[in-house]
C-alpha positions, 0 to 999 in steps of 0.5 A: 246123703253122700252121693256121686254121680257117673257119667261126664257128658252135659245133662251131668253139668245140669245135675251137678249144679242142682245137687249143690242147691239141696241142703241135704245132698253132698256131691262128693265126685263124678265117676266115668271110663274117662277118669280125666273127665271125672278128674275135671267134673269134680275139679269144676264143682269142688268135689274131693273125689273122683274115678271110676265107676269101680272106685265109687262102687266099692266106696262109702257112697250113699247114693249114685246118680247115673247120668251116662248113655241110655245102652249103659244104663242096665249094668250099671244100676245092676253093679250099684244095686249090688253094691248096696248103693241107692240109685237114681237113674236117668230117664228112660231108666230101661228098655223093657218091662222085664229089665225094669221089674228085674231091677226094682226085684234087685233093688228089694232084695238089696234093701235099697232104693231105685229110682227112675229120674222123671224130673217133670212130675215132680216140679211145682207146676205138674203137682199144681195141674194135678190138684187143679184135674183133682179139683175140676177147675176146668171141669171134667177132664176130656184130653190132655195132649203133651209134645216134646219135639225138637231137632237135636242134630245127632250124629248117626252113632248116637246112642239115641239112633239105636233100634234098641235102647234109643228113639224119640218115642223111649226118650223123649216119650218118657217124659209125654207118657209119664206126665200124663200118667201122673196127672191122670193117677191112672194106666193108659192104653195105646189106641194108635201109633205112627211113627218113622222107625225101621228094622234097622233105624230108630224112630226120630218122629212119634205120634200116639194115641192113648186112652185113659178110660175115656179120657184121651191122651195124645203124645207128640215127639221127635229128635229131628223136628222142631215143632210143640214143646207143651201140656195141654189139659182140656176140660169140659169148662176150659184149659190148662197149658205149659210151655216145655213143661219138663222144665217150666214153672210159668202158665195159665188156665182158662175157665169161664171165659176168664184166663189166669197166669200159673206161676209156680216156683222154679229153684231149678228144674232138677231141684225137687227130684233130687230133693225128693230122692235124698228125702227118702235115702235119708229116712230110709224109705226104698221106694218112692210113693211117685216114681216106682216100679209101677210107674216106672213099668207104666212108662216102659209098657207103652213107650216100648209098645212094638215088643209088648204088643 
């Protein structure tokens, strides 16, 4: 699969390094508005093209990682689904249930595959925590309880301060609310919500309550506060816990009194969603049996609660 990936800013550096593990991924080139950037991406990872997004559109790619700000994110997966290019998106994906399902409608009818980039639920350690709920090592499910709290210092014309598409809650809560959603292979409702957000600012500071049919689940964000980074699934006979669980293969589970280490294989923490998207695109697949439209609408329903009330 030949793919490209657009944008330049730091999380692609984390992409790109990844994409060069996966046997079946060619990083052919970066694309950006800045083609110096672009020019200087590929020149870091060895790339033989780059240029702008246009260049790649109408190039033979397979497959477009978009890795730029969330504000583009909605025109850009529209232009390359148009182009009949593949797309894996960076989380959050989009802003809306309506955005969201208007895009996977597109993906369809272009007979391509769109995908949102919800890394955790793919690696290694969130598939073994959700054999072990399968299985009731720790007994019956009662609460699982996902953070992603820390200061991240953005300036105010930060993409992640606007009302619209930034906020801790859409951001980060993505990652809380889609974990969980995986781990439970069921759709929450929102019980409660307290957060800092304004008219005319984003929330930096999210605390929500969700209800899984009976099951609780509780998620704890901010952009501003340093404070848990960590999964927590509370059973009727112990618990399961994993530190910054977006990106880790290390934890451990109690039951019975008796606590045991989960040490699961970590080749990089965008390895295995890499690996799976270029699974599909090669056998041809257009959607992908975890991250899709529902999911991906999963998402969104809760983490833009405010306009789906």
């Amino acid at each position: 699969m030949k793919l490209a990936i657009f944008g330049c800013g730091k999380i692609a550096n984390r992409i790109a390094k990844s994409c060069l593990l996966v046997d079946n991924i060619d990083l052919v080139g970066f694309g950006s508005k800045d083609i110096n950037k672009a020019k200087a991406y590929a020149e870091e990872y060895g790339c033989r093209d780059y240029g702008n997004y246009d260049h790649f559109l109408n190039g033979d790619v397979d497959a477009i990682y978009i890795a730029t700000y969330n504000n583009s994110h909605y025109e850009l997966i529209r232009e390359c689904l148009k182009h009949h290019k593949n797309v894996i998106c960076e989380k959050p994906m989009l802003f809306s249930v309506e955005q969201t399902e208007e895009a996977f409608k597109l993906a369809r009818e272009n007979k391509v595959l769109l995908m949102e980039a919800l890394k955790s639920v793919f690696l290694p350690s969130i598939i073994k925590v959700k054999n072990m709920i399968a299985d009731k090592v720790i007994g019956d499910t009662k609460e699982i309880y996902a953070a992603f709290m820390r200061c991240g210092n953005h300036p105010d014309t930060h993409w992640i301060n606007d009302p619209q598409t930034g906020g801790a809650f859409k951001d980060l809560g993505s990652y809380c609310v889609g974990t969980i959603n995986f781990l439970l292979d069921r759709k929450g409702k929102i019980a409660s919500v307290e957060d800092d957000r304004t008219d005319s600012s984003a929330d930096t500071i999210c605390h929500a309550l969700l209800d899984y049919d009976g099951i609780i689940g509780k998620v704890s964000v901010s952009n501003r506060l340093d404070g848990n980074t960590k999964l927590a699934v509370k059973g009727s006979n112990g618990c399961i816990e994993i530190e910054n669980f977006w990106k880790n293969g290390k934890g451990y589970y109690e039951c019975d009194g008796k606590r045991y280490e989960i040490n699961e294989e970590l080749i990089s923490d965008f390895y295995y969603e890499l690996k799976h998207f270029a699974d599909l695109v090669d056998r041809k697949i257009k959607e992908s049996p975890i991250m899709n439209e529902e999911a991906s609408v999963d998402i969104i329903r809760i983490t833009d609660w405010r306009n789906n009330q």
